[in-house]
C-alpha positions in Angstrom: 9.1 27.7 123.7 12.3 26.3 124.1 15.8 28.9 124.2 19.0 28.4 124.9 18.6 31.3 127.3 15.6 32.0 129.1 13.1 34.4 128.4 12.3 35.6 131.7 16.2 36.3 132.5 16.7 38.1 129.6 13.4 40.4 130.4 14.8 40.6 134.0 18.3 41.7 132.8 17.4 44.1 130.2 14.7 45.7 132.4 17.6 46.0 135.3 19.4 48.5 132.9 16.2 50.8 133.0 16.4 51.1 129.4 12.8 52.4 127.7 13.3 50.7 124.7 16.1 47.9 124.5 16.3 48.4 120.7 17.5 51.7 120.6 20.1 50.7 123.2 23.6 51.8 122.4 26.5 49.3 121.6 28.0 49.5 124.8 24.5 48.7 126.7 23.8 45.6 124.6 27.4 44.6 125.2 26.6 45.1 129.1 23.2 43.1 129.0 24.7 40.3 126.7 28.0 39.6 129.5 26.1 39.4 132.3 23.2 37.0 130.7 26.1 34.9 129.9 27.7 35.5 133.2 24.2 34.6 135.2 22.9 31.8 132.9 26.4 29.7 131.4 25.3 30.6 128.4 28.5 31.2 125.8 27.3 34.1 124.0 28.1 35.1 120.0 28.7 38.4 120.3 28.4 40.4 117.2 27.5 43.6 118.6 30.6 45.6 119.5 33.0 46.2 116.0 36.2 45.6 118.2 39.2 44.3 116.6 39.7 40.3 116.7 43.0 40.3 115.1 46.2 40.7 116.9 48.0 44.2 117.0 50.5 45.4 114.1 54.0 43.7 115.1 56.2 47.1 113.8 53.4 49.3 115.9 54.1 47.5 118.8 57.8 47.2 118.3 57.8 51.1 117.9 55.7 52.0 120.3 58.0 49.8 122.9 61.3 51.4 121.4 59.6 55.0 121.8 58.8 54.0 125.7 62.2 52.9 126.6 63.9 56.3 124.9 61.7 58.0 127.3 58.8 59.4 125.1 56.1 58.6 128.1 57.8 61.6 130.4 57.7 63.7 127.6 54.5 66.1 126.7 54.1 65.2 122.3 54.1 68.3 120.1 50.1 69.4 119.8 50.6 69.5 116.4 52.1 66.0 116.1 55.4 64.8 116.2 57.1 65.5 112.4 57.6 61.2 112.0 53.7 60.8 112.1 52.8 63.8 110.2 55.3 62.9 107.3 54.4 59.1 107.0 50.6 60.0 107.4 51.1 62.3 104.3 53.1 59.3 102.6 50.4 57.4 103.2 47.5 59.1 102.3 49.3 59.5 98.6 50.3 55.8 98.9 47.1 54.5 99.1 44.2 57.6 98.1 46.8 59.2 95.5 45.9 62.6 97.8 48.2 65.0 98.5 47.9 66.5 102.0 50.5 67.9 103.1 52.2 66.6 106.5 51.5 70.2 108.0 48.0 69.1 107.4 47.6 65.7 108.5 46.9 65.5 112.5 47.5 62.7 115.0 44.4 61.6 117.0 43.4 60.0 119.9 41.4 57.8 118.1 38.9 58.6 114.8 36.3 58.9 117.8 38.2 62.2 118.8 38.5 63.4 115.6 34.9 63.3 114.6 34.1 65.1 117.6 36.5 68.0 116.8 35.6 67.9 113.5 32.0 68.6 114.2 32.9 71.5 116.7 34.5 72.9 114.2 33.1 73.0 111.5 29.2 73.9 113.3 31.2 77.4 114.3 33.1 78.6 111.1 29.9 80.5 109.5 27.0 81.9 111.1 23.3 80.2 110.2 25.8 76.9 109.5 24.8 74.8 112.4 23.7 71.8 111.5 25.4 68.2 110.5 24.2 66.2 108.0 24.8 62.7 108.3 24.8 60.4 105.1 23.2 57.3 107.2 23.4 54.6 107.9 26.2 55.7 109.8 28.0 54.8 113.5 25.7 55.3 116.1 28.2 57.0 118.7 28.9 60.2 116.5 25.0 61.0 116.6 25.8 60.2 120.6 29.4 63.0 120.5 26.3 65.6 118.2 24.1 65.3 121.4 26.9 66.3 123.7 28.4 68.8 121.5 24.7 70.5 122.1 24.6 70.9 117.9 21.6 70.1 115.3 21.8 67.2 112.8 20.0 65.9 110.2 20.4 62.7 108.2 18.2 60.3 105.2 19.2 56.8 104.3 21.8 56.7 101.6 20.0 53.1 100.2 16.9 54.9 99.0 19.4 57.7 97.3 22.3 55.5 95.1 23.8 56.0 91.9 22.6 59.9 90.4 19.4 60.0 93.0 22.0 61.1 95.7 22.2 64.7 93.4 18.9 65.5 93.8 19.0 64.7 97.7 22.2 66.5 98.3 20.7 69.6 96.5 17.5 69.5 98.6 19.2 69.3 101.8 21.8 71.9 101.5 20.2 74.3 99.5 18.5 75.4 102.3 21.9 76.7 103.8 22.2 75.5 107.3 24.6 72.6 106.6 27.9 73.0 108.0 29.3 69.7 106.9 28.5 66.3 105.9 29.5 62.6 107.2 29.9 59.5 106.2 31.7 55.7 106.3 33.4 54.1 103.6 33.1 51.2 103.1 30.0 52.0 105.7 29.3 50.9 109.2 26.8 49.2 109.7 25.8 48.0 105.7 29.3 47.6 104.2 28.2 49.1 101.3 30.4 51.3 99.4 29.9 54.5 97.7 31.2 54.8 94.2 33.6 57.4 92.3 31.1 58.9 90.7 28.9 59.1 94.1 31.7 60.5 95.6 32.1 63.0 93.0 28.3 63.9 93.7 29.2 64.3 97.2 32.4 66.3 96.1 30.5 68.9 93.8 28.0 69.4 96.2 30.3 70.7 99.2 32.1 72.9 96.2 29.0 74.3 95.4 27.3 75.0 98.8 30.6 75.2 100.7 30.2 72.4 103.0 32.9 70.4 105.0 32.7 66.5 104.0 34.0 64.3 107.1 34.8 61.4 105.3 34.8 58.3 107.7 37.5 56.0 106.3 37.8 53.5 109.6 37.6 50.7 107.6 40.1 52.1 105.3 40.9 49.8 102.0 38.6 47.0 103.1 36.5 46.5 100.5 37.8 43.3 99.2 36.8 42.9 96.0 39.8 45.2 94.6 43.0 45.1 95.5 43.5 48.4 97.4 46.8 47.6 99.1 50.0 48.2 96.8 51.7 51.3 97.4 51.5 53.9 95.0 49.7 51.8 92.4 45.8 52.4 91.2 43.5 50.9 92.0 43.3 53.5 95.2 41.3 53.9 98.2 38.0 55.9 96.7 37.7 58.9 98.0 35.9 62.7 98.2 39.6 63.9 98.4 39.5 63.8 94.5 37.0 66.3 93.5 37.1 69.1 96.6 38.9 71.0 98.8 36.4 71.2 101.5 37.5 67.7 103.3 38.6 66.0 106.5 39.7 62.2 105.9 39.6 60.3 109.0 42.4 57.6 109.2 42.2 55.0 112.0 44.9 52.7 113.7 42.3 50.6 115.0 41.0 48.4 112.4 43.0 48.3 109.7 46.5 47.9 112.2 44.4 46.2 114.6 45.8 49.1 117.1 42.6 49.9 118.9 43.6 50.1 122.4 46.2 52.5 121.8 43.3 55.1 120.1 45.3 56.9 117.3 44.5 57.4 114.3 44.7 60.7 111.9 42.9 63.8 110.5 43.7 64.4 107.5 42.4 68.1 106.5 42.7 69.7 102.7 46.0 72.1 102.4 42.8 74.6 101.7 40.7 73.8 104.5 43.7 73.5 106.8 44.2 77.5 106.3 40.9 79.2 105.5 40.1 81.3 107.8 36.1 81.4 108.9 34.1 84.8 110.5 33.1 82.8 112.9 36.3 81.3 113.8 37.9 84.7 114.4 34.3 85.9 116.6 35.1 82.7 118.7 38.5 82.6 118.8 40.1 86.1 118.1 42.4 84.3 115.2 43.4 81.5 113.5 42.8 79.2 110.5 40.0 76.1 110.6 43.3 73.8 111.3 44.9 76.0 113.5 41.9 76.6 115.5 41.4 72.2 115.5 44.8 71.7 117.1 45.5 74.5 119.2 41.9 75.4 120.5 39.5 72.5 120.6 42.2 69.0 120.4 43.7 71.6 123.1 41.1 71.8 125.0 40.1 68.4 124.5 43.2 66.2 125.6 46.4 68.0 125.3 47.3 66.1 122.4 47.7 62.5 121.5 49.9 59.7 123.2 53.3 60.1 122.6 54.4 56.6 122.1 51.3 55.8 120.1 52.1 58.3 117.4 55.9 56.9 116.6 53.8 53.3 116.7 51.6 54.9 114.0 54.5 57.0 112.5 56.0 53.3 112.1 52.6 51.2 110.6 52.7 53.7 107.8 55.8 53.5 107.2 56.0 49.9 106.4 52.8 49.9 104.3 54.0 53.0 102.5 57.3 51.1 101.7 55.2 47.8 100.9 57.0 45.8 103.9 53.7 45.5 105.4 50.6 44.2 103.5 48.1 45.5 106.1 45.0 44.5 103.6 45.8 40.5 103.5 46.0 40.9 107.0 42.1 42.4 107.7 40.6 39.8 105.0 39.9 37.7 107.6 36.9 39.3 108.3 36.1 38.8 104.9 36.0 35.1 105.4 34.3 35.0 108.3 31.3 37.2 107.1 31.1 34.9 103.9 30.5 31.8 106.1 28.3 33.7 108.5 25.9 35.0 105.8 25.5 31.5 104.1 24.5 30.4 107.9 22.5 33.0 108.5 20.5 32.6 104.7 20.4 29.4 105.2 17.9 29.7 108.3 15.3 32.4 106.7 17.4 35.5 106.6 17.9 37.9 104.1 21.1 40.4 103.6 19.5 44.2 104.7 22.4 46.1 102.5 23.4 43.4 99.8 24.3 45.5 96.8 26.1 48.6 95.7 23.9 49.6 92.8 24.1 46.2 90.3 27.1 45.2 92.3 26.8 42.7 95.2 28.8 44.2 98.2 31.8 43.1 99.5 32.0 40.6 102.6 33.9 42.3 105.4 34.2 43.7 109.0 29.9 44.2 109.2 27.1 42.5 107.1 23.0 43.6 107.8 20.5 40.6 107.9 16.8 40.6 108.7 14.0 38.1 109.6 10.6 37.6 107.7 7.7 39.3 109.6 10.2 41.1 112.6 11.5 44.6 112.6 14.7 45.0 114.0 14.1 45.5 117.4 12.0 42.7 117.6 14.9 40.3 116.4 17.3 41.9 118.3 15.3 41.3 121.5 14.7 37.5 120.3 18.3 36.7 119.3 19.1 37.9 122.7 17.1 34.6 124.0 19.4 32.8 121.6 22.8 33.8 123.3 23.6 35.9 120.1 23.6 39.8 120.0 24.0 43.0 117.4 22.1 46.0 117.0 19.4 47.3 115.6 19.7 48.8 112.5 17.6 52.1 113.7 20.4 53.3 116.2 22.3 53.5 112.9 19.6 56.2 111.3 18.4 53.2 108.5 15.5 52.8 107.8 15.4 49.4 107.0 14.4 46.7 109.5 16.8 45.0 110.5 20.5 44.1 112.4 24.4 44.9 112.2 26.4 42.3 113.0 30.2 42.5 113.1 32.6 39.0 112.9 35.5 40.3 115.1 34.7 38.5 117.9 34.0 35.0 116.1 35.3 31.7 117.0 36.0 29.1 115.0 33.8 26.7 117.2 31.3 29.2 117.3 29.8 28.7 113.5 28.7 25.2 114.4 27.2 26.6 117.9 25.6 29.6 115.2 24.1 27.0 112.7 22.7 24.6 116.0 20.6 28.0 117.1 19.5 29.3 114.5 18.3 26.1 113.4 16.2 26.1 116.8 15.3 30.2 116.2 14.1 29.2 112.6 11.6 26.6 113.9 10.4 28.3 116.7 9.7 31.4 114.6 8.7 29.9 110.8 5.2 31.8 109.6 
């Protein structure tokens, strides 16, 4: 059978990385595989595997972050806590666009949602004794299930598309009525489906932590994305959805590197409740002798973690939410771009046998955006995976994302414009060598 890349170099590649099963490899491994099959055979790959940023970096970041280098700010150790500019514009900002008030005592710089996640799930698995589990609202992104494994802590997770609309009360209430949930996770709009959880979902989520005193990690990397509203002026409704609305128990997690495009600078902020922020937790003081869950995040585990977060990347932060806040920078029409690009690579895809995985939140279709799901007739998803692969085009599976639907993520970031003709020309060869 005819592929554009070979089938015995892809097996001899992917067996090279002494992988056990190359659909449950992570994103980085099927990034590896994919550049060196294209650096071995000529074959340009379409690499939709790795949900990096395609769009260039915020102008007034960069102009900031430059400004705060030349004044010195890279000899200079940052305050662990934050400098004040980031923490008062990241407070600004979160009432700007979630109409949340955290205040800037509360809202901690970073390095990078990746970091934050991680703290936050230390954390919050030692605040109460017999709480020592996470519980992630799946599909979710693979590499925080990676940062539980390292941490040494217990998770548990169920898919979220078998449990929409009122059905997520009833799962919520089984899980964590057995009492070993310290907090919950999830993305919104979600990695990998794009789906996105409702007001009144998030309310469910939100009455659930109140009642059974769980911390909600909400996820918010793709933060204002979902296209279909218009989420991006200042101070005006509609607003960002979140969990911030109906508890106390919360940590949003605000990153630099999607919606600012700021990725390789790895900022981005927690955001903790004014409550959260200063409750103290038994276990906490066992651990710790003293101190509040915030305290105890910045001057224990971030600590102990980094020293803190880059100094010139915080004013270039401090200065990205400062323009959105005062509406000089419209950050949203910016990021549609991926929007487009996942319209004209779903009809492409649909238009060769696949089917959208995640195509509606409840009787709504979901947005187009930064990730879409598809899936092939008759192939789970690490059966396609491993085919596309012989196609020059690679994603993951949808089961390194806890789904259990069959199927792949595929992000646009990296997508040329030449590449949807080079898209159409093999999957048109994928969909007649593999027609049932």
């Amino acid at each position: 059978m005819r592929t554009p890349v070979d089938y015995g170099a892809a097996k001899r590649v992917t067996d090279s990385y002494k992988l056990t099963d190359f659909g449950k490899a992570t994103i980085r491994e099927v990034v590896a595989v994919s550049n060196q099959l294209e650096a071995e055979t000529g074959v340009e790959f379409i690499h939709m595997e790795m949900g990096v940023p395609g769009l260039a970096a915020t102008q007034a970041g960069v102009d900031a972050e430059i400004k705060a280098l030349q004044s010195g700010a890279a000899s200079v150790y940052p305050n662990i806590n934050g400098i004040p500019e980031v923490k008062g514009e990241a407070s600004r900002f979160v009432k700007a666009f979630i109409n949340a008030d955290v205040p800037a005592e509360c809202c901690v710089p970073v390095t990078g949602s990746m970091q934050g996640t991680y703290a936050s799930f230390l954390v919050s698995s030692q605040c109460t004794e017999g709480k020592d589990t996470i519980l992630f609202i799946d599909p979710g992104f693979p590499v925080q299930k990676q940062q539980i494994a390292v941490i040494g802590c217990k998770y548990t997770s169920f898919d979220v598309y078998e449990y929409r609309g009122e059905a997520l009360r009833g799962k919520l209430d089984e899980l964590l009525s057995a009492g070993n949930i310290a907090a919950m996770i999830y993305s919104n709009p979600n990695n990998p489906g794009w789906f996105c959880l409702t007001e009144s979902e998030l309310q469910i989520i939100g009455e659930a932590a109140n009642k059974y005193d769980v911390v909600v990690i909400e996820d918010l990397a793709y933060f204002a994305m979902d296209f279909r509203k218009d989420l991006g002026t200042p101070f005006q409704p509609p607003y960002q959805p979140s969990v911030a609305h109906y508890t106390d128990n919360y940590i949003l997690h605000i990153s630099g590197s999607k919606a600012f495009s700021y990725a390789g600078q790895r900022i981005g902020i927690a955001a903790i409740s004014d409550k959260l922020y200063h409750r103290a937790y038994p276990g906490l003081t066992r651990r710790y002798g003293s101190g509040t869950f915030g305290t105890v995040y910045i001057h224990r585990v971030l600590y102990a973690l980094s020293s803190g977060t880059s100094h010139s990347a915080q004013h270039a932060l401090a200065a990205m939410f400062k323009a959105a806040s005062d509406g000089t920078l419209d950050f949203i029409s910016n990021v549609k771009e991926y929007g487009r690009r996942a319209e004209r690579l779903k009809k492409i895809f649909t238009a060769h046998g696949f089917r959208i995985v995640y195509d509606r939140d409840l009787d709504e279709p979901i947005a187009d955006g930064f990730y879409f799901t598809i899936a092939y007739p008759g192939m789970t998803g690490d059966e396609l995976m491993k085919e596309l692969i012989c196609y020059g085009i690679s994603a993951i599976s949808l089961t390194t994302t806890g789904s259990n639907q069959q199927g792949l993520r595929a992000c646009t970031s990296f997508i040329k414009e030449h590449q949807y003709e080079l898209l159409e020309e093999r999957l048109k060869l994928f969909w007649e060598n593999n027609q049932l």
